[in-house]
C-alpha positions in Angstrom: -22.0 29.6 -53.3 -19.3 28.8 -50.7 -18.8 32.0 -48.7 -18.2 33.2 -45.3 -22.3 32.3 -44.9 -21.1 28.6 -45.3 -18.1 28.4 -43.1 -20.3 30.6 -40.5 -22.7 27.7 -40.4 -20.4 25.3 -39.9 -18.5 26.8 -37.3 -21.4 27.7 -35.2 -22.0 24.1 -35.3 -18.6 23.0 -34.3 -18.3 25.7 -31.5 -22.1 24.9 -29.8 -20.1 21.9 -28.3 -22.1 18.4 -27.6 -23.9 19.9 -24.8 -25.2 23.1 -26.0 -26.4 24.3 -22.6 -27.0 28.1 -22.7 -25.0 28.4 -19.7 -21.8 27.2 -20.9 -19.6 30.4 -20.6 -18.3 31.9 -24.5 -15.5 30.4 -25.9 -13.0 32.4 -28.2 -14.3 31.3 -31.1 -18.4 31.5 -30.4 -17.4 35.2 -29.2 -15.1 35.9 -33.2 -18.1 34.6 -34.5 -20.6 36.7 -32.6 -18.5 39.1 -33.9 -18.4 38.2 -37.7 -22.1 37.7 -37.8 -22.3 41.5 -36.8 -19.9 42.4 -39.5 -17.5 43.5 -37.1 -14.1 41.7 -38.5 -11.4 43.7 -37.1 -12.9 42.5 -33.4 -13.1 38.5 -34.5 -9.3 39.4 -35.9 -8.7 40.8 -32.4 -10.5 38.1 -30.8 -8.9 34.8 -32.2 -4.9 36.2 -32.5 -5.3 36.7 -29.0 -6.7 33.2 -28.6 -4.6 31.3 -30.6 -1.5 33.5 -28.6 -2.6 32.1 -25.7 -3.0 28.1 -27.1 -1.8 27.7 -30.5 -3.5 24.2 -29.9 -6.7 25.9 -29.6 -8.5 24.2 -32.8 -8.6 24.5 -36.9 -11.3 26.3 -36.8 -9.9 29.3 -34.7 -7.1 29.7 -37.6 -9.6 29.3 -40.3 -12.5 31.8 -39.1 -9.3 34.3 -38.9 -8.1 33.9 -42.4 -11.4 34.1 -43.7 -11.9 37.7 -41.4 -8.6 38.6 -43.1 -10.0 37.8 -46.6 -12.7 40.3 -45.3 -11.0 42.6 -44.3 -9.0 42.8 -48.2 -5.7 41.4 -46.7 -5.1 37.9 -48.2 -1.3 37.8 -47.6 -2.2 37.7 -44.0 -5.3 35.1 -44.6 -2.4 32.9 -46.6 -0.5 33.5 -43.7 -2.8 32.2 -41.1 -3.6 29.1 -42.7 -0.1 28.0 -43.3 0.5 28.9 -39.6 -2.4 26.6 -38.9 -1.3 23.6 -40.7 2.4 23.6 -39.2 0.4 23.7 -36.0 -1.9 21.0 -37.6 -0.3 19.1 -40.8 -2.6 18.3 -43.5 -5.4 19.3 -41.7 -8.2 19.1 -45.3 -10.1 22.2 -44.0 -7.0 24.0 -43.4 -5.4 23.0 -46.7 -9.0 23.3 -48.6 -9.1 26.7 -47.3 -5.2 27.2 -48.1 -6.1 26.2 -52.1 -9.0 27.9 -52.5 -6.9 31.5 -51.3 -4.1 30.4 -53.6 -6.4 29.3 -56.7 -7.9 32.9 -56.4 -4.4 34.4 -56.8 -2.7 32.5 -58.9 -5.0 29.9 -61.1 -2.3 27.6 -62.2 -0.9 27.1 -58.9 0.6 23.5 -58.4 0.3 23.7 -54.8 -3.1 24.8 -55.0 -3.9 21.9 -56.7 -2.3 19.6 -54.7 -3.9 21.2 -51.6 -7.0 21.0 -53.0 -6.9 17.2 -54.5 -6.2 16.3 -51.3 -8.4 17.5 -49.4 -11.0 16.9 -51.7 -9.6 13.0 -51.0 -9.8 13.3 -47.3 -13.1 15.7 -47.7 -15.4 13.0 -49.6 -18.6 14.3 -48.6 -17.3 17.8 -49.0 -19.1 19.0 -52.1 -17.0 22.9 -51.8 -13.7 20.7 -52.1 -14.7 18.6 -55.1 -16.2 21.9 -56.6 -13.1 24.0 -56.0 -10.4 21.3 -57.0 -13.1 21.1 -60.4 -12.4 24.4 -61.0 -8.6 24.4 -60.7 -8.7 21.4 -62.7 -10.6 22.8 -65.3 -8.9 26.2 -65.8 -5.4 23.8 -65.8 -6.7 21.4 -68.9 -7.4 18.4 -67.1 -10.9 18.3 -68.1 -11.1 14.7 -66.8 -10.8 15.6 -63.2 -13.2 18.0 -63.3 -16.0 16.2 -64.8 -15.2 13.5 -62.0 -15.2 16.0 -59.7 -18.2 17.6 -60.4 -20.5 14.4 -61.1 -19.9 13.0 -57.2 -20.3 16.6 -55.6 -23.7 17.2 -57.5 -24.6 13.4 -56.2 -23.6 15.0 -52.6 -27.0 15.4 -50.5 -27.9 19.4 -48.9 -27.0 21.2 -52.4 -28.8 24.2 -52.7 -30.0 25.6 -56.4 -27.3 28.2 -56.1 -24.7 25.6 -56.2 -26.2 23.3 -58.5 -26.7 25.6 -61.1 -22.9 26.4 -60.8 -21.9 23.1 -60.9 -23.9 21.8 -63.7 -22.5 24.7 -65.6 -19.0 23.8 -65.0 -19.8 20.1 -65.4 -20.8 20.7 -68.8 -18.0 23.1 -69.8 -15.7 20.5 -68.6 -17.4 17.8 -71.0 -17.7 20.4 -73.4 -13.8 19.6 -73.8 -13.8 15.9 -73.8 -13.8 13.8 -77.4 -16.6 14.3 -80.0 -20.0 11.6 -78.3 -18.8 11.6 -75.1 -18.5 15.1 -74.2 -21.3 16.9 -76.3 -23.5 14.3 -74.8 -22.2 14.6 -70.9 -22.4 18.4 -71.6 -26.1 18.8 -72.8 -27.5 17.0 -70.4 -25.5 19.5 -67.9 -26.0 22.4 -69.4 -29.7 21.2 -69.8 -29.9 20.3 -66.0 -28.0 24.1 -65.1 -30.7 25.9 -67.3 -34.1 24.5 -65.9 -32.5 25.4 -62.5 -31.4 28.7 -63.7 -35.3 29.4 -65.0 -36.3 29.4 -61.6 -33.4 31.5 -59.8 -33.6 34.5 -58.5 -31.7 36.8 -59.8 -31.4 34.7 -62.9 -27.7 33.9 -63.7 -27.2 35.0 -67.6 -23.4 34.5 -67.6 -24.1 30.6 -66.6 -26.9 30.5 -69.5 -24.5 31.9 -72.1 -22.2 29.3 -71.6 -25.6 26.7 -73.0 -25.2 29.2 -76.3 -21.8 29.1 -76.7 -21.8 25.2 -76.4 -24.7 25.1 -79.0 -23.0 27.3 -81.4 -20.0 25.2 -81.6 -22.5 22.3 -82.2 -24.3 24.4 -85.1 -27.6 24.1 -83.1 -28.4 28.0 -83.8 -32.1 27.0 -83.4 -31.6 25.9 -79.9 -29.3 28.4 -79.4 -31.6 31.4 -80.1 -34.2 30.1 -77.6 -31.9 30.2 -74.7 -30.9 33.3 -76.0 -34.2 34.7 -76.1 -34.6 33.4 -72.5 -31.7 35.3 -71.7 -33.1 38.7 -72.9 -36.5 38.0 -71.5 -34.6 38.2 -68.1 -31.7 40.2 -68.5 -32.2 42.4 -71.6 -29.0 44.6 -71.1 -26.5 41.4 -71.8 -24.3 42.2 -73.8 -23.0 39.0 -75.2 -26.2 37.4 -75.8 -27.3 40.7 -77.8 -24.3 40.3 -79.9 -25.5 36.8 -80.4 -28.8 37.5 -81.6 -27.1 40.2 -84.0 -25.1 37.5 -85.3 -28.3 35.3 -85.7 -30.0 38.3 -87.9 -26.4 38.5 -89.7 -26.8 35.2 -90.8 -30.0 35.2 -91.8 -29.3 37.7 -94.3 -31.4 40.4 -92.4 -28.4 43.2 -91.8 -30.6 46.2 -91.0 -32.1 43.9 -87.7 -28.4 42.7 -87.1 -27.0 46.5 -86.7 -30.1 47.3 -84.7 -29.3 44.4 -81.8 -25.5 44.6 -82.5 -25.9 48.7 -81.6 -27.8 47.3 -78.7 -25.0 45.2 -77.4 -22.6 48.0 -77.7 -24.5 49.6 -75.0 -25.2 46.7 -72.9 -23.2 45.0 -69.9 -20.8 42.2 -70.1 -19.3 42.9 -73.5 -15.5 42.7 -73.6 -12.7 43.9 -75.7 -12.9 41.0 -77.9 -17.1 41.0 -78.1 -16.6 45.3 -78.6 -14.6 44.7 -82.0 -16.8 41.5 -83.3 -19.9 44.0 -82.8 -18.2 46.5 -84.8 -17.1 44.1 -87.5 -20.5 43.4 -88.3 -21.7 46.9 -87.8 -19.3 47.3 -90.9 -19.8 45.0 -92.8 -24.2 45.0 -92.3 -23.9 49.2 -92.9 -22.1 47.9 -96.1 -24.6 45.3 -96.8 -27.7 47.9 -96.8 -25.8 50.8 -98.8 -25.1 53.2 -96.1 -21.1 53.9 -97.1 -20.8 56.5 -94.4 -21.7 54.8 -91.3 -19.7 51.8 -92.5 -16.6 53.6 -92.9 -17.4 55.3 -89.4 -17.0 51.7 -88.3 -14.0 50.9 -90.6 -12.3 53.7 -89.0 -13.2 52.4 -85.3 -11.7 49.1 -86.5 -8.5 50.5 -87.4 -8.2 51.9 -84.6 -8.8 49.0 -82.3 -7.0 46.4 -83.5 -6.4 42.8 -82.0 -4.5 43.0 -78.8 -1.8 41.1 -80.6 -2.1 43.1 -83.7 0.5 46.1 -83.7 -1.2 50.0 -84.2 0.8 50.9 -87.6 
C-alpha cells in the first residue's frame, strides 16, 4: 500500500523544484532516484552518501530515499541508521520519524519508541493517511483498540485513497472495533468489514486473507449464515485457501453432514494459508467425522497424527 512506489512519487515531486525547467542541471537526489526507478539501489546508495558527505544539510528527503534503498537492499540496521542520522541533523522531522516507526514497528511490534515516533508524526502529519494507518497498526497490535479505530476513521476520510488502501484500512478498522464493548464495536465493525468486502469484490487479485477476517468476525457473532456466503465468495476466487476451506468443513461438521466435512477439511489440508494451529483443528475433525461415519481405521490414522502433534504448549509424553 505504502511502498517505495509511494515515497518515489512524492519525492519526484519534491525534487522537480518550483520551476521544473528541463534545463535545470540534476540534483543528487533527482539523479538517486533516476537510479531507484531503474532498480539500481546500490548506485542511489552511492549517490546520496556521497551527497549528504558533502552537505549534511542537504534535505530529509536525501536521508529518507537512502534508508528506504537500504531497506531494499535487505539491510535495515543501516536504513535505522540513516534515519536517526537524519533526525539529529533534522529533530522531529514527521517524515523522518514516520519513516524511523514504521522500520522499528516491522522489527519489533511492541516498540514504545515506535509508537511514540509514529503518534507524532501522525500529529504533525494530519493529512498523512500512511501515518494515521501505520500508528493504527501499532496501536492495534499493542491493545489500544481505541486509537486505532480513531486512526483509521480520519485516514479513510483523507481524500487520494486508492482501493488498495481502503480495503486495508476498512479491514483493520473493523478488527479494531471488533475489540471495543458489545453495540458499539460489532456495529462499527460490520459496517467496516462490510465497506472492505464490496471493495475487495472488485480487486484484482482479490485479497482472501482481508475477507477472512469478515468470517471470523461473523463466527464470533454466530452469524454462520452470513459467514458461509463470504466464505463461498472466498472459494469462488481463491479456491486453494486454506482457512476458509477449514471453515466450510466446519460448517458441514455442524450440520451434521461428516462425510462433506472430511471431504473440504481433506481439502484444506492441502491448501495454502493453513497454520500449525488450523493443521491440528482440521485433523480434529478428520477424527472425530471418520468416527462419526464408522470408518475406525482412518480415524485412528488421525488419532495417531494428533498424538503426535500436540499443542505447542502441550508437552510430547
Amino acid at each position: 500500500m505504502f511502498r517505495l512506489r509511494g515515497a518515489l512519487t512524492f519525492l519526484i515531486g519534491c525534487s522537480v523544484g518550483v520551476t521544473g525547467l528541463a534545463l535545470q542541471a540534476p540534483t543528487p537526489l533527482t539523479v538517486a532516484v533516476a537510479h531507484v526507478q531503474a532498480g539500481q539501489y546500490q548506485e542511489a546508495v552511492t549517490t546520496l552518501e556521497a551527497a549528504i558527505r558533502a552537505d549534511p544539510k542537504g534535505g530529509e528527503n536525501l536521508y529518507l530515499l537512502l534508508s528506504q534503498c537500504y531497506a531494499q537492499l535487505a539491510d535495515p540496521a543501516k536504513a535505522t541508521a540513516t534515519l536517526r542520522a537524519g533526525l539529529r541533523v533534522y529533530p522531529a522531522a514527521p517524515i523522518l520519524e514516520r519513516a524511523l516507526g514504521q522500520l522499528l514497528f516491522r522489527v519489533t511490534y511492541d516498540s514504545s519508541e515506535a509508537g511514540a515516533l509514529l503518534a507524532r508524526a501522525a500529529k504533525m502529519l494530519p493529512r498523512d493517511p500512511e501515518a494515521r494507518h501505520y500508528y493504527a497498526q501499532w496501536a492495534y497490535l499493542n491493545g489500544q483498540d481505541r486509537i486505532c479505530v480513531e486512526q483509521e476513521r480520519v485516514a479513510l476520510a483523507l481524500p487520494g485513497l486508492n482501493d488498495l488502501a481502503a480495503l486495508q484500512m476498512h479491514t483493520l478498522l473493523g478488527m479494531c472495533y471488533s475489540r471495543l464493548p458489545e453495540v458499539e464495536g460489532a456495529q462499527g465493525a460490520r459496517r467496516a468489514f462490510q465497506r472492505a468486502n464490496e471493495i475487495n469484490g472488485r480487486q484484482t487479485p482479490y485479497d482472501p486473507v482481508a475477507a477472512f477476517q469478515y468470517v471470523q468476525f461473523l463466527a464470533r457473532y454466530g452469524d454462520d449464515a452470513a459467514a458461509q456466503v463470504i466464505v463461498d465468495q472466498i472459494l469462488q476466487r481463491v479456491p486453494r485457501f486454506g482457512p476458509a476451506r477449514l471453515e466450510k468443513a466446519k460448517h458441514y461438521d455442524r450440520a451434521g453432514e461428516p462425510a462433506r466435512a472430511i471431504a473440504e477439511a481433506t481439502l484444506a489440508l492441502s491448501s495454502q494459508g493453513i497454520d500449525v494451529n488450523s493443521e491440528r483443528a482440521a485433523h480434529l475433525l478428520l477424527a472425530r467425522c471418520h468416527s462419526l461415519l464408522g470408518n475406525a481405521e482412518e480415524a485412528a490414522k488421525e488419532q495417531q497424527w494428533i498424538e503426535a502433534h500436540p499443542n505447542p504448549e502441550t508437552p510430547r509424553k
